[in-house]
N, C-alpha and C positions, 0 to 999 in steps of 0.2 A: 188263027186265033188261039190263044192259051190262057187259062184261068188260073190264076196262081192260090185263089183261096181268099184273095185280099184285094177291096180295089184299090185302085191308085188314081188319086184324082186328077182330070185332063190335062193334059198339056208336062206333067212330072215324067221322069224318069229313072227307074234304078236297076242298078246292075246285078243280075243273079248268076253265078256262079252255080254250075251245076256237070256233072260228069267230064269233070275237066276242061271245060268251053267256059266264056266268059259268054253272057247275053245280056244284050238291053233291052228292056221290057220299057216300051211308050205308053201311057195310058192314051186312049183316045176317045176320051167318055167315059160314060160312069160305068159299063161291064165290060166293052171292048178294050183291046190290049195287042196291040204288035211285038213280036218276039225278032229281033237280029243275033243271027250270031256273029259275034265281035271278032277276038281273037281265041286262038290253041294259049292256054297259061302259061308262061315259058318258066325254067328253072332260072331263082335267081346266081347273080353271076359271082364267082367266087373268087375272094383274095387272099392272099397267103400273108403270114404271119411269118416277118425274118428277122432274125435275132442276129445282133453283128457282134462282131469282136471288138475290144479293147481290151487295154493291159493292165487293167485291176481287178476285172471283176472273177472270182475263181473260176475253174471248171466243177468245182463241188455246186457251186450256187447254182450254176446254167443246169446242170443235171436237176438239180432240184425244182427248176422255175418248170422247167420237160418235163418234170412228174406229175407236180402240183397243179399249175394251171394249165395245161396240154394235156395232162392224163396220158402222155407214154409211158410204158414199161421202162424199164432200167436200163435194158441193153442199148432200145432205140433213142432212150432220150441222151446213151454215153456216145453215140453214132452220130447222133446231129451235134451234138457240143466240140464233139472232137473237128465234125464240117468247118463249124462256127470258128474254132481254132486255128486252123491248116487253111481254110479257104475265105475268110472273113465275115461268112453269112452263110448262114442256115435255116432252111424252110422249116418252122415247128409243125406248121399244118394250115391247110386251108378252110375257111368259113368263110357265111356270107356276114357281107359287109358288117350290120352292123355287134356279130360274134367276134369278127376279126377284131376290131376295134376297144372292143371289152378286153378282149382277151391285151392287147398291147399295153393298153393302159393299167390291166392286173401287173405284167410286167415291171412298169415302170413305178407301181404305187412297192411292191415287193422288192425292188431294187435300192429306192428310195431310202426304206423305212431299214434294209441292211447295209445302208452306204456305199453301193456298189454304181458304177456309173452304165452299166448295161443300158443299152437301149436297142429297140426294135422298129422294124416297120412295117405298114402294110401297103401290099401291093397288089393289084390288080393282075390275078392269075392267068 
C-alpha cells in the first residue's frame, strides 16, 4: 500500500511517473491504493532530417538553411551541402519526431519565401 498525499476516488486510475518507472496507482477505496509498476520509460525514437539535391537551389542557401535552422557551424554545415551535392541527400541532424518535422517545414517555409525549390525529408533513423 502507498499514500500519495491525495486520495483518488474508487475504482479511478492514474499514472505516476516517478524515478524513471511508469506506475499505475488504482484507488481501491477512500485511503487504500495499489501501486504496479508498468513499464522502464523508453527514449523516444529518432528521425533524421534529409536535405536532397536539385538544380536550382545554391550551395550558399543550403549552407545557410545548416546554419540557421540546424545550428551547425560553417565547416560542418559546407560538408553536408557538399554530401547533398555529390551524393543527392544529406543527413542535417536527427530529432524526435515531432523536432524533426518543425525543423522540415522551417526548411521548406525558408525555401519558399527565397524561391528556391529545396526540399527535404524525414525519416525514421
Amino acid at each position: 500500500m502507498f499514500d500519495f498525499g491525495a486520495q483518488i476516488p474508487a475504482g479511478l486510475r492514474a499514472i505516476v511517473f516517478w524515478g524513471g518507472f511508469v506506475y499505475s496507482v488504482y484507488s481501491m477505496g477512500s485511503t487504500q491504493t495499489s501501486i504496479r509498476n508498468d513499464d522502464k520509460l523508453k527514449e523516444p525514437e529518432q528521425y533524421g532530417v534529409v536535405l536532397l539535391n536539385d538544380d536550382y537551389t545554391t550551395m550558399e542557401f543550403v549552407v545557410e538553411i545548416l546554419i540557421t535552422v540546424f545550428h551547425k557551424e560553417e565547416a560542418e554545415a559546407a560538408r553536408i551541402m557538399l554530401d547533398v551535392h555529390h551524393q543527392g541527400r544529406g543527413m542535417a541532424g536527427l530529432y524526435t519526431f515531432d523536432i524533426a518535422v518543425t525543423k522540415a517545414e522551417q526548411v521548406h517555409s525558408l525555401a519558399r519565401q527565397h524561391e528556391f525549390p529545396l526540399r527535404c525529408l524525414v525519416e525514421r533513423a
